[in-house]
Biotite code that builds the C-alpha atoms (Angstrom):
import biotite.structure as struc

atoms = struc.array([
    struc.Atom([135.942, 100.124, 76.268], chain_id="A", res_id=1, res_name="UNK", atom_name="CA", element="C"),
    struc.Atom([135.871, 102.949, 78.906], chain_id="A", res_id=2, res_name="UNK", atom_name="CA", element="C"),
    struc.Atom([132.132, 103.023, 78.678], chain_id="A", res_id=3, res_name="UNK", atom_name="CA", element="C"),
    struc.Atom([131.570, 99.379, 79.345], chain_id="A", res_id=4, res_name="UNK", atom_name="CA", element="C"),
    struc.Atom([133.932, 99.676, 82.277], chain_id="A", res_id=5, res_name="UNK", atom_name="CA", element="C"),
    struc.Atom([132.011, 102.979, 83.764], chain_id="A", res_id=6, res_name="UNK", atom_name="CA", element="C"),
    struc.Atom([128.919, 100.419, 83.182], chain_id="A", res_id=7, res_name="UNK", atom_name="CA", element="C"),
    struc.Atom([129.980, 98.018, 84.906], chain_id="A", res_id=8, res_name="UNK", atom_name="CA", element="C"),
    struc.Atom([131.007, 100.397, 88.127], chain_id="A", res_id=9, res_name="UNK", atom_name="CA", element="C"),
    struc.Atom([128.106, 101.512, 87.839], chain_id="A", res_id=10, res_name="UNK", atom_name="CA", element="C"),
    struc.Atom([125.709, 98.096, 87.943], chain_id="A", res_id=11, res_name="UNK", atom_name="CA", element="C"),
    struc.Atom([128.235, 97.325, 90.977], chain_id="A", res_id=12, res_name="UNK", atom_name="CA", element="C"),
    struc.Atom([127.015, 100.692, 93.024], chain_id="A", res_id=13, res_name="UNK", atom_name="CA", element="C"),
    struc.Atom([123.609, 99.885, 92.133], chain_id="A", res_id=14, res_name="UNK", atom_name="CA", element="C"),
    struc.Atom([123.746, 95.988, 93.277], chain_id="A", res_id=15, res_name="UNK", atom_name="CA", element="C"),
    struc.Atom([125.555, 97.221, 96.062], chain_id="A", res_id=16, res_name="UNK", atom_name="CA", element="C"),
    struc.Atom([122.938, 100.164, 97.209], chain_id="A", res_id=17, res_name="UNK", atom_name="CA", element="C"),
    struc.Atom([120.261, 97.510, 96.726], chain_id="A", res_id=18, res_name="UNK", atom_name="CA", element="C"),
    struc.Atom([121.935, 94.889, 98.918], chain_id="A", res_id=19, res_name="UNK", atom_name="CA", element="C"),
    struc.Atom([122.416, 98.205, 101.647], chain_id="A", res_id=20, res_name="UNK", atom_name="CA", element="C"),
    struc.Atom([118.500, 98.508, 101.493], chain_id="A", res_id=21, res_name="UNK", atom_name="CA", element="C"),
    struc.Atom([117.452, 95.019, 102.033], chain_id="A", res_id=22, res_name="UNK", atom_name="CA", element="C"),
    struc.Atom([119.943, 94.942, 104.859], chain_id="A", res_id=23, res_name="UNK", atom_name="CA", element="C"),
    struc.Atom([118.698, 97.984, 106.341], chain_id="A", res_id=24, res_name="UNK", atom_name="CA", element="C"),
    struc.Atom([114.597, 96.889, 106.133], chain_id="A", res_id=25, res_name="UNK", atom_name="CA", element="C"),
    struc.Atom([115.778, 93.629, 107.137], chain_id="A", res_id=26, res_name="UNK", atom_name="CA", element="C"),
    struc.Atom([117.595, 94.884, 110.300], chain_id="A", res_id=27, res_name="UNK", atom_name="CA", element="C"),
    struc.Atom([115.027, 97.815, 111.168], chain_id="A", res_id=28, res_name="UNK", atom_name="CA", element="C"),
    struc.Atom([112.510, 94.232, 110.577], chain_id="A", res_id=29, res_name="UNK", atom_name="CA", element="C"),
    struc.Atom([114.443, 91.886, 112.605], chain_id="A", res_id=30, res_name="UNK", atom_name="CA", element="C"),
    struc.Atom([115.111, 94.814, 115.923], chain_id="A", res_id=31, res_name="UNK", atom_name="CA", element="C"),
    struc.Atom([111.315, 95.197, 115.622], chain_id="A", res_id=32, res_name="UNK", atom_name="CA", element="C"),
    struc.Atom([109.727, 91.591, 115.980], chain_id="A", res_id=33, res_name="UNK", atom_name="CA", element="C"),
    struc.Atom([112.398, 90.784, 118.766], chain_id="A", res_id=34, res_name="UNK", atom_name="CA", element="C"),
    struc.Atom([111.972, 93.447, 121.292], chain_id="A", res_id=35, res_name="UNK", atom_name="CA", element="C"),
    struc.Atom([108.319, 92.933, 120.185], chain_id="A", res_id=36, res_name="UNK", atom_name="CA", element="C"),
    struc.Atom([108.946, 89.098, 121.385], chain_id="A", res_id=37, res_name="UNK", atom_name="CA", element="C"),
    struc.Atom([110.946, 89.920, 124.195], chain_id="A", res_id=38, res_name="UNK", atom_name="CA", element="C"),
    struc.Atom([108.796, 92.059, 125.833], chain_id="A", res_id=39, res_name="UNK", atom_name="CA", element="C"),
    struc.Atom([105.826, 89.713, 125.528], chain_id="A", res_id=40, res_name="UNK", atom_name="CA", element="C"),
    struc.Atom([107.932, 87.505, 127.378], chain_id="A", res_id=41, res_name="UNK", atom_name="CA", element="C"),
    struc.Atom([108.231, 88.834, 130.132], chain_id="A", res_id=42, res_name="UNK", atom_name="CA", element="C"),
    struc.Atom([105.627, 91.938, 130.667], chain_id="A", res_id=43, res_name="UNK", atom_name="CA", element="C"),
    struc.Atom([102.172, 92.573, 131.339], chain_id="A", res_id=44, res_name="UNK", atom_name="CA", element="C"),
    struc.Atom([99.499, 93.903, 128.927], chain_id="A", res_id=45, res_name="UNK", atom_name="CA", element="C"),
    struc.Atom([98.991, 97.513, 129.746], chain_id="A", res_id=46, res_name="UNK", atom_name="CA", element="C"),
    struc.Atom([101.012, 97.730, 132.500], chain_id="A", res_id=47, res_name="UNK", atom_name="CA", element="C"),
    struc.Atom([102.601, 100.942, 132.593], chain_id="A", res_id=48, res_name="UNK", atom_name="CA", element="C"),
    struc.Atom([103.987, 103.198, 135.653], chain_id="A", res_id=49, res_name="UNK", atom_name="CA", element="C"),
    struc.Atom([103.445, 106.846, 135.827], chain_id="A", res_id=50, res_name="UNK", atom_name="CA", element="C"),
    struc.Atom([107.055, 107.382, 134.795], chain_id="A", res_id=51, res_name="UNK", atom_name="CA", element="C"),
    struc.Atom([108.062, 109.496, 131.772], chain_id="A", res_id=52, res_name="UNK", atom_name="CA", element="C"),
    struc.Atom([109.353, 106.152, 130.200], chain_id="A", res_id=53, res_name="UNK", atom_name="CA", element="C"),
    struc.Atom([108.198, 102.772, 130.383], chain_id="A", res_id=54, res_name="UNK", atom_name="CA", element="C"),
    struc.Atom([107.512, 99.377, 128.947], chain_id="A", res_id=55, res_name="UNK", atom_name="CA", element="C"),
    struc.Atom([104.633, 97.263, 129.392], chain_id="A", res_id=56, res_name="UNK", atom_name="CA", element="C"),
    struc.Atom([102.320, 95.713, 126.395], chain_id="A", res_id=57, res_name="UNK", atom_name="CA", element="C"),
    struc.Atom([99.631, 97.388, 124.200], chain_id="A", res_id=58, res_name="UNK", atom_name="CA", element="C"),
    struc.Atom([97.579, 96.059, 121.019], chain_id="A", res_id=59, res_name="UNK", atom_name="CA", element="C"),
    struc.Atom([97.215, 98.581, 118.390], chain_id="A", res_id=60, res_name="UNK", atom_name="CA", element="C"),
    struc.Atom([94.345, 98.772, 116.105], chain_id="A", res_id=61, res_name="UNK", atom_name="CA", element="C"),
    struc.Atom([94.591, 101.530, 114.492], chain_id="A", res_id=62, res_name="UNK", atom_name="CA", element="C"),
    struc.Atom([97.220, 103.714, 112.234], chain_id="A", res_id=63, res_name="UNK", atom_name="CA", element="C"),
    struc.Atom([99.014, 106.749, 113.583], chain_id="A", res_id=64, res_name="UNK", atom_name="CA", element="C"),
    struc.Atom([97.047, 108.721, 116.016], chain_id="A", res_id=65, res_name="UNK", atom_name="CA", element="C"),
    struc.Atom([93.908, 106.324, 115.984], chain_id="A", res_id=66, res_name="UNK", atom_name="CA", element="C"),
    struc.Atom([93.467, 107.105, 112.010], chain_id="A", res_id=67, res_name="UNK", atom_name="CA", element="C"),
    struc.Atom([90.812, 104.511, 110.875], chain_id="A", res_id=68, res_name="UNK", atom_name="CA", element="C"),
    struc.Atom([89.794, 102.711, 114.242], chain_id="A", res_id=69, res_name="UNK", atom_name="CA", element="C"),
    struc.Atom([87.314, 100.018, 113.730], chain_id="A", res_id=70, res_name="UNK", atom_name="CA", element="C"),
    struc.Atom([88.569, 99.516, 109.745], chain_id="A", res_id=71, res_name="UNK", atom_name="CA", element="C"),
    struc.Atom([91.521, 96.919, 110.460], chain_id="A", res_id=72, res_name="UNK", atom_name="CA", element="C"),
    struc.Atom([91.420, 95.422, 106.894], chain_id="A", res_id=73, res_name="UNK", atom_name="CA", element="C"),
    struc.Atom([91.241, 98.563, 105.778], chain_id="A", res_id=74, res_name="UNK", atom_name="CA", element="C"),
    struc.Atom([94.459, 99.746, 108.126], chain_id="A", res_id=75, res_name="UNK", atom_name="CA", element="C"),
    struc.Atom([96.053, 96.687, 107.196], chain_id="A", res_id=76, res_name="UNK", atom_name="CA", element="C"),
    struc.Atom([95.719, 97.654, 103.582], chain_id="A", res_id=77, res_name="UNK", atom_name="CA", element="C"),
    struc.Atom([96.649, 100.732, 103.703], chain_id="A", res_id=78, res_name="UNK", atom_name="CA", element="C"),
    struc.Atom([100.053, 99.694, 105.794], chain_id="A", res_id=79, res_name="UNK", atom_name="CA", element="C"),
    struc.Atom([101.109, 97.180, 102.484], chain_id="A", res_id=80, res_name="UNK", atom_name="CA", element="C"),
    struc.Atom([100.330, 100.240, 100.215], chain_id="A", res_id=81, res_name="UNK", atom_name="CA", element="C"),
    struc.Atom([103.247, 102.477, 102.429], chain_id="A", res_id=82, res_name="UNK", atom_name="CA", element="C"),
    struc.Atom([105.511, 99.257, 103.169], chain_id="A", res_id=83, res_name="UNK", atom_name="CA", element="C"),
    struc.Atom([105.879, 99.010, 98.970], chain_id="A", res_id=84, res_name="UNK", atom_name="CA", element="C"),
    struc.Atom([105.908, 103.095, 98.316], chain_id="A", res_id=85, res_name="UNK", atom_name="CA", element="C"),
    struc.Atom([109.353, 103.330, 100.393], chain_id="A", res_id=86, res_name="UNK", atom_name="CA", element="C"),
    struc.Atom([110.327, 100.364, 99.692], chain_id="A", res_id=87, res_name="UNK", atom_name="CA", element="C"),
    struc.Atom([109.829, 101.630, 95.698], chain_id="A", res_id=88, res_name="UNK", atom_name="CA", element="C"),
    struc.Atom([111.058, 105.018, 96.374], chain_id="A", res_id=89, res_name="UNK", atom_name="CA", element="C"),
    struc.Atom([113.902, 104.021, 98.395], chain_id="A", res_id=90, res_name="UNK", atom_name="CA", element="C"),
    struc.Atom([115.454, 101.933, 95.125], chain_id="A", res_id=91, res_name="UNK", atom_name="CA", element="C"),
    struc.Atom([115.023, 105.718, 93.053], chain_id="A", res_id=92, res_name="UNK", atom_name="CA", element="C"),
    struc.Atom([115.927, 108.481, 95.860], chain_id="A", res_id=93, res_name="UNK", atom_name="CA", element="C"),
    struc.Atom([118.071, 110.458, 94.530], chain_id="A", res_id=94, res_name="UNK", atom_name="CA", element="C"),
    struc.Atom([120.555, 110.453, 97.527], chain_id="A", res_id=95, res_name="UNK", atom_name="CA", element="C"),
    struc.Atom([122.088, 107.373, 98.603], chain_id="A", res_id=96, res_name="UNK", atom_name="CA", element="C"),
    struc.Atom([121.004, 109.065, 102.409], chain_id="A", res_id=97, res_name="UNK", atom_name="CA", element="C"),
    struc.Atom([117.504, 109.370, 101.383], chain_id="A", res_id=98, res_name="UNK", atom_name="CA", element="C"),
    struc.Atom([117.153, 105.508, 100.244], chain_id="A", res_id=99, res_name="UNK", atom_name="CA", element="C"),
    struc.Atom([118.573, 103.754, 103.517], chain_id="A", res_id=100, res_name="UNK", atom_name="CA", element="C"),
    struc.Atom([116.196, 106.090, 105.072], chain_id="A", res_id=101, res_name="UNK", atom_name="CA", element="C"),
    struc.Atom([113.082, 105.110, 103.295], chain_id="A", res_id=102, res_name="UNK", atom_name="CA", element="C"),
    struc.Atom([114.782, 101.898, 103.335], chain_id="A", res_id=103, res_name="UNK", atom_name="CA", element="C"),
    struc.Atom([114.594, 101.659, 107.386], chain_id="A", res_id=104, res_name="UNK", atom_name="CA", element="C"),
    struc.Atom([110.738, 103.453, 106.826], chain_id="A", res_id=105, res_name="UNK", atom_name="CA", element="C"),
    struc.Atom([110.230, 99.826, 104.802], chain_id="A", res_id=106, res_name="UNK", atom_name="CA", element="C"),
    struc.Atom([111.591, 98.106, 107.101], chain_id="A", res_id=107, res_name="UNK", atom_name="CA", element="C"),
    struc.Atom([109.201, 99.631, 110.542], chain_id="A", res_id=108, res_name="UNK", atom_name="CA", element="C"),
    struc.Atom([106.113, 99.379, 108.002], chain_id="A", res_id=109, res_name="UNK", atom_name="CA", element="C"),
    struc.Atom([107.069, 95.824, 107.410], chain_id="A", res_id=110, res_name="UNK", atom_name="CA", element="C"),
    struc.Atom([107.486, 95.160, 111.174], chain_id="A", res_id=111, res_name="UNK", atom_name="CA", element="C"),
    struc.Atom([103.738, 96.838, 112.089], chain_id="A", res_id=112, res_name="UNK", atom_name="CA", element="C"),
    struc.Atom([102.432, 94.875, 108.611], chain_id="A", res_id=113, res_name="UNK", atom_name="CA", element="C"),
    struc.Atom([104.118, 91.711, 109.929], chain_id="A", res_id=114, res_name="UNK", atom_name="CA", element="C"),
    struc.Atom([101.753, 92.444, 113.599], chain_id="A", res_id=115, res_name="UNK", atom_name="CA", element="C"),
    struc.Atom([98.896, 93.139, 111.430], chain_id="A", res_id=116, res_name="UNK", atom_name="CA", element="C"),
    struc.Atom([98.775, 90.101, 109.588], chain_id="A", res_id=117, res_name="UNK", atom_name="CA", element="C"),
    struc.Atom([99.884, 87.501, 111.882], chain_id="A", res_id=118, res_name="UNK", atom_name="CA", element="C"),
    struc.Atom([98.634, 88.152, 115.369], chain_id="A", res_id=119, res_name="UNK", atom_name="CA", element="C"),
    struc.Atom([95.792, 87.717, 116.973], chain_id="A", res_id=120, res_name="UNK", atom_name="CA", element="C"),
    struc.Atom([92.343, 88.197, 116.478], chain_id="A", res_id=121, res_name="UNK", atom_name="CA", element="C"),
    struc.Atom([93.084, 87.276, 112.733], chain_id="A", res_id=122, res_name="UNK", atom_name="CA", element="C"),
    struc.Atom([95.219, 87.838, 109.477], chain_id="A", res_id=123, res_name="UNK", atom_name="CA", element="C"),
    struc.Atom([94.690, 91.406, 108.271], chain_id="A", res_id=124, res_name="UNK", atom_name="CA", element="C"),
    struc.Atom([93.193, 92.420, 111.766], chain_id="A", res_id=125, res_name="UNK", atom_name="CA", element="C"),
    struc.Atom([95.778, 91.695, 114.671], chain_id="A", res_id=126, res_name="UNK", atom_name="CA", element="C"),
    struc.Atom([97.232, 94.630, 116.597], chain_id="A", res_id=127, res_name="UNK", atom_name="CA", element="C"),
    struc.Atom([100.277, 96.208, 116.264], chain_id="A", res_id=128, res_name="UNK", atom_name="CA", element="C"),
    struc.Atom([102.713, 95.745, 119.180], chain_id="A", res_id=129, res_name="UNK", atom_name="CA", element="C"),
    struc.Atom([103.227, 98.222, 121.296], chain_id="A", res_id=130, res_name="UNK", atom_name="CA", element="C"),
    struc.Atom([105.575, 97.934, 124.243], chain_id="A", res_id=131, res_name="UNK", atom_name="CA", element="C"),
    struc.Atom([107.440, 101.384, 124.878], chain_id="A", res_id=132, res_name="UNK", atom_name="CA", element="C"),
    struc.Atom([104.964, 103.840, 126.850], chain_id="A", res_id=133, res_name="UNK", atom_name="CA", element="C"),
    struc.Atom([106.325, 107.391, 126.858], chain_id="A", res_id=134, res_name="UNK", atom_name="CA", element="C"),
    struc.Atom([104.416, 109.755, 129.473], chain_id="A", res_id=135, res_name="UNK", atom_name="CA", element="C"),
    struc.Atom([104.742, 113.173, 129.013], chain_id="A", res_id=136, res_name="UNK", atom_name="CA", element="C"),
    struc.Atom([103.019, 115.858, 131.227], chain_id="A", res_id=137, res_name="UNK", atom_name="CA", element="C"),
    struc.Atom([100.294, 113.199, 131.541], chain_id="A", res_id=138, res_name="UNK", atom_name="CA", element="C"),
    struc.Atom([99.889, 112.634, 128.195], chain_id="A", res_id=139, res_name="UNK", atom_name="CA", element="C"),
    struc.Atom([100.755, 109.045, 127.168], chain_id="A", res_id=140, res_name="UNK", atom_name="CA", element="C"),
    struc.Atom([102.074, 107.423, 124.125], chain_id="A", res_id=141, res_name="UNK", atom_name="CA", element="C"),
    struc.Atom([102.498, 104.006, 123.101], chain_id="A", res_id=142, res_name="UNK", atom_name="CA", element="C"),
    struc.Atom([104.992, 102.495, 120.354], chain_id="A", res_id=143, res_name="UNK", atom_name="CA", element="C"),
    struc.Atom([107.986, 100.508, 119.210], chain_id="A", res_id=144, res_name="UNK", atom_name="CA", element="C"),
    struc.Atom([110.704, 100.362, 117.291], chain_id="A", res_id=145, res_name="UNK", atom_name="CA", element="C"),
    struc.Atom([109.218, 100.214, 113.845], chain_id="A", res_id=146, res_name="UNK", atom_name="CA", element="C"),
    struc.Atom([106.921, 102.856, 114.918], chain_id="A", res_id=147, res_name="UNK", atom_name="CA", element="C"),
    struc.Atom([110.228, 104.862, 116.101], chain_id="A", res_id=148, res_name="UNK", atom_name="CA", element="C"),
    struc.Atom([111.896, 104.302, 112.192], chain_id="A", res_id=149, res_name="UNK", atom_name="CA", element="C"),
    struc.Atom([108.581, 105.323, 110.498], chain_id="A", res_id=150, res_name="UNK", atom_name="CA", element="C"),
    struc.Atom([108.110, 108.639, 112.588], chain_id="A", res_id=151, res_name="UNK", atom_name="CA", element="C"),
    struc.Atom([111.900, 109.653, 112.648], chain_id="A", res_id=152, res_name="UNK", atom_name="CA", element="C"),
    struc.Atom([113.022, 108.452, 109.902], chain_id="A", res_id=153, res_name="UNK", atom_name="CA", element="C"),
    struc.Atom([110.091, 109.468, 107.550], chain_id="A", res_id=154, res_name="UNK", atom_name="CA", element="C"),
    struc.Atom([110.603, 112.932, 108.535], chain_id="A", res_id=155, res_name="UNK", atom_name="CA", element="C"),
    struc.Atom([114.441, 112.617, 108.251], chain_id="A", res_id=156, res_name="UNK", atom_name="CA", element="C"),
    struc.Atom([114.090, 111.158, 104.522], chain_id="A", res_id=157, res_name="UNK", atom_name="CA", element="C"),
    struc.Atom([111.903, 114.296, 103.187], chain_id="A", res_id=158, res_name="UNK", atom_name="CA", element="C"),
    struc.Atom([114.421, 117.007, 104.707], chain_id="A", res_id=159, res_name="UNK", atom_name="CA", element="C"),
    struc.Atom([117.532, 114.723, 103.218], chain_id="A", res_id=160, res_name="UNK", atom_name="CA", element="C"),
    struc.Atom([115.559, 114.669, 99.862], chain_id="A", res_id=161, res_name="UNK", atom_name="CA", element="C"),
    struc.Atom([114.444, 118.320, 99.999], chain_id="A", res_id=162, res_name="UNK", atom_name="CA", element="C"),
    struc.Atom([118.145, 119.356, 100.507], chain_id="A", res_id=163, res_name="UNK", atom_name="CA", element="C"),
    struc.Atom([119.530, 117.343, 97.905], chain_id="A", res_id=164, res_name="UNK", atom_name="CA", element="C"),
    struc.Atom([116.971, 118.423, 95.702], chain_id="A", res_id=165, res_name="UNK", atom_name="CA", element="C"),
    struc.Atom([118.357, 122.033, 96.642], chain_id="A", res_id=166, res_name="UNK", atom_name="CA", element="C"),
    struc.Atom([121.473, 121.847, 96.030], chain_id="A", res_id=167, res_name="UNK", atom_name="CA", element="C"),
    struc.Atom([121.097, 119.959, 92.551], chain_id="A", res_id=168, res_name="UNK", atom_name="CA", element="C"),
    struc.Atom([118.856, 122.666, 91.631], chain_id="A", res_id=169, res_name="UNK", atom_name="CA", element="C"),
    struc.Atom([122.004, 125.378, 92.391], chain_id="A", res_id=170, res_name="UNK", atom_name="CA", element="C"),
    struc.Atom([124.424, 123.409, 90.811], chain_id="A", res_id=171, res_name="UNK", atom_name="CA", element="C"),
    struc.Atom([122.104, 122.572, 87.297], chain_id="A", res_id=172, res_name="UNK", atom_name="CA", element="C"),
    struc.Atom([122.304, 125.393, 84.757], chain_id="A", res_id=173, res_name="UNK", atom_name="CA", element="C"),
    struc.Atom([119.252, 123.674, 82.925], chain_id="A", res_id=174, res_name="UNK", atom_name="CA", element="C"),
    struc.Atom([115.669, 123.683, 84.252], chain_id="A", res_id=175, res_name="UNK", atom_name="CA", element="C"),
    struc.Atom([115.725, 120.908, 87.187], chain_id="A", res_id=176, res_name="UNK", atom_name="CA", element="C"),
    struc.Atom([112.718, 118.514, 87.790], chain_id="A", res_id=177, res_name="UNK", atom_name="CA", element="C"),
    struc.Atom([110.819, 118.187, 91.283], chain_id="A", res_id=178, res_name="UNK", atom_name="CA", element="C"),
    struc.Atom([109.395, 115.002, 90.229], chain_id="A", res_id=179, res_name="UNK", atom_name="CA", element="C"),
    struc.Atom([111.883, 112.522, 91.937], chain_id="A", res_id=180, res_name="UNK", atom_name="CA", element="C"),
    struc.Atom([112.008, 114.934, 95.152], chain_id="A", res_id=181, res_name="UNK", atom_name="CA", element="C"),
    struc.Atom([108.006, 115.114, 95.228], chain_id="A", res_id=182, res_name="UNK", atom_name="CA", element="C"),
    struc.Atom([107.806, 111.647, 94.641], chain_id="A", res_id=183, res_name="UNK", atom_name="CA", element="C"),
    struc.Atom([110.025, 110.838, 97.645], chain_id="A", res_id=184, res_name="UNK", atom_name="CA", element="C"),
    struc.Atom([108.448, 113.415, 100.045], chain_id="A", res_id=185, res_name="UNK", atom_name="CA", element="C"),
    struc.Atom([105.249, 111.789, 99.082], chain_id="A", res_id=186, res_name="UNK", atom_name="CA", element="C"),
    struc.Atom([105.939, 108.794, 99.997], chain_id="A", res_id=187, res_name="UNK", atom_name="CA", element="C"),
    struc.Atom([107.577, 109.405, 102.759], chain_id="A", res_id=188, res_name="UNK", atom_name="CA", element="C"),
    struc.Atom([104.551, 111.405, 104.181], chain_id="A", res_id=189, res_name="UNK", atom_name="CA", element="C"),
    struc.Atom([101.992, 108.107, 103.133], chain_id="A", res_id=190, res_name="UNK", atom_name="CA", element="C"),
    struc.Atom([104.281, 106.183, 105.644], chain_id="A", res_id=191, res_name="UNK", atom_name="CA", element="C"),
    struc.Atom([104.455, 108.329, 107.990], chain_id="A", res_id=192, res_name="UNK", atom_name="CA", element="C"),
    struc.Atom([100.650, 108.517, 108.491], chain_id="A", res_id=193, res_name="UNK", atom_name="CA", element="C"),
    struc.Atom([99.390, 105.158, 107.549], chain_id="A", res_id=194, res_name="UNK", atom_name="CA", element="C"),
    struc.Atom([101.996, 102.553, 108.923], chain_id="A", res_id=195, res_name="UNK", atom_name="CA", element="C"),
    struc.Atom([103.029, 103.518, 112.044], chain_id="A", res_id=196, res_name="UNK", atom_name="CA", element="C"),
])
């Protein structure tokens, strides 16, 4: 009897976690596409000051750091492939910290995937919104807020999962296994370079 109850706790954290996640990619979704819509509103396509911050409106192409310019279908591709790796990973971290994580990841690669496939020129080849313009020492840098939760966030899930990973390993007295660390890290790093 014990052991169906533990079970049943047990089904309920799960359901629960998995609710969490959807509600984080959903949210991290939602904050994305309407500051994306606000902005284009009410601001001017590449219409930035020389300020250290700024907002005005920029179509991007291409993946992080103008990785495979000129291949949109190929970008566009390659941003569904990350979207379902942390989406996937996030539902078998093995810290509850690592998932929401990967689950907000999801949730920014959904948001660029969603500009990718639905705005103009075409599906599979419309530019990502950009609206936030960051200038620093000259150098500028457009993004938004998906683009924000992959390259935080990304970075923030592989240190959480390296930890954890760490201190199971000190706590184990039998041999541990990298594999669901590695696997998270992994995917982690695809996001971070391919759907931002």
């Amino acid at each position: 009897m014990a052991n169906t109850q533990d079970t049943g706790k047990t089904a309920g954290k799960t359901r629960g976690l998995r609710w969490a996640l959807a509600a984080t990619a959903a949210a991290v979704l939602a904050a994305d596409q309407i500051t994306k819509c606000l902005v284009m509103a009410h601001a001017t396509a590449g219409n930035y000051s020389s300020a250290p911050l700024s907002i005005g409106l920029a179509a991007n192409h291409a993946a992080t750091l103008g990785v495979g310019t000129g291949s949109p279908l190929l970008i566009t591709l390659a941003a569904l492939l990350a979207a379902a790796l942390a989406a996937a990973f996030a539902l078998s971290a093995a810290s509850r910290t690592a998932a929401l994580l990967l689950a907000a990841v999801a949730g920014g690669a959904l948001g660029n995937l969603a500009d990718r496939l639905l705005r103009a020129p075409g599906i599979g080849t419309g530019g990502v919104v950009d609206w936030i313009h960051l200038n620093i020492a000259g150098h500028g840098v457009s993004l938004n807020i998906a683009d924000i939760a992959i390259q935080l966030l990304a970075p923030a899930a592989i240190a959480v999962t390296l930890i954890t990973a760490r201190r199971t390993a000190k706590h184990t007295t039998t041999a541990p296994t990298a594999a669901p660390a590695t696997a998270t890290v992994t995917a982690a790093a695809a996001t971070f370079t391919l759907a931002a």
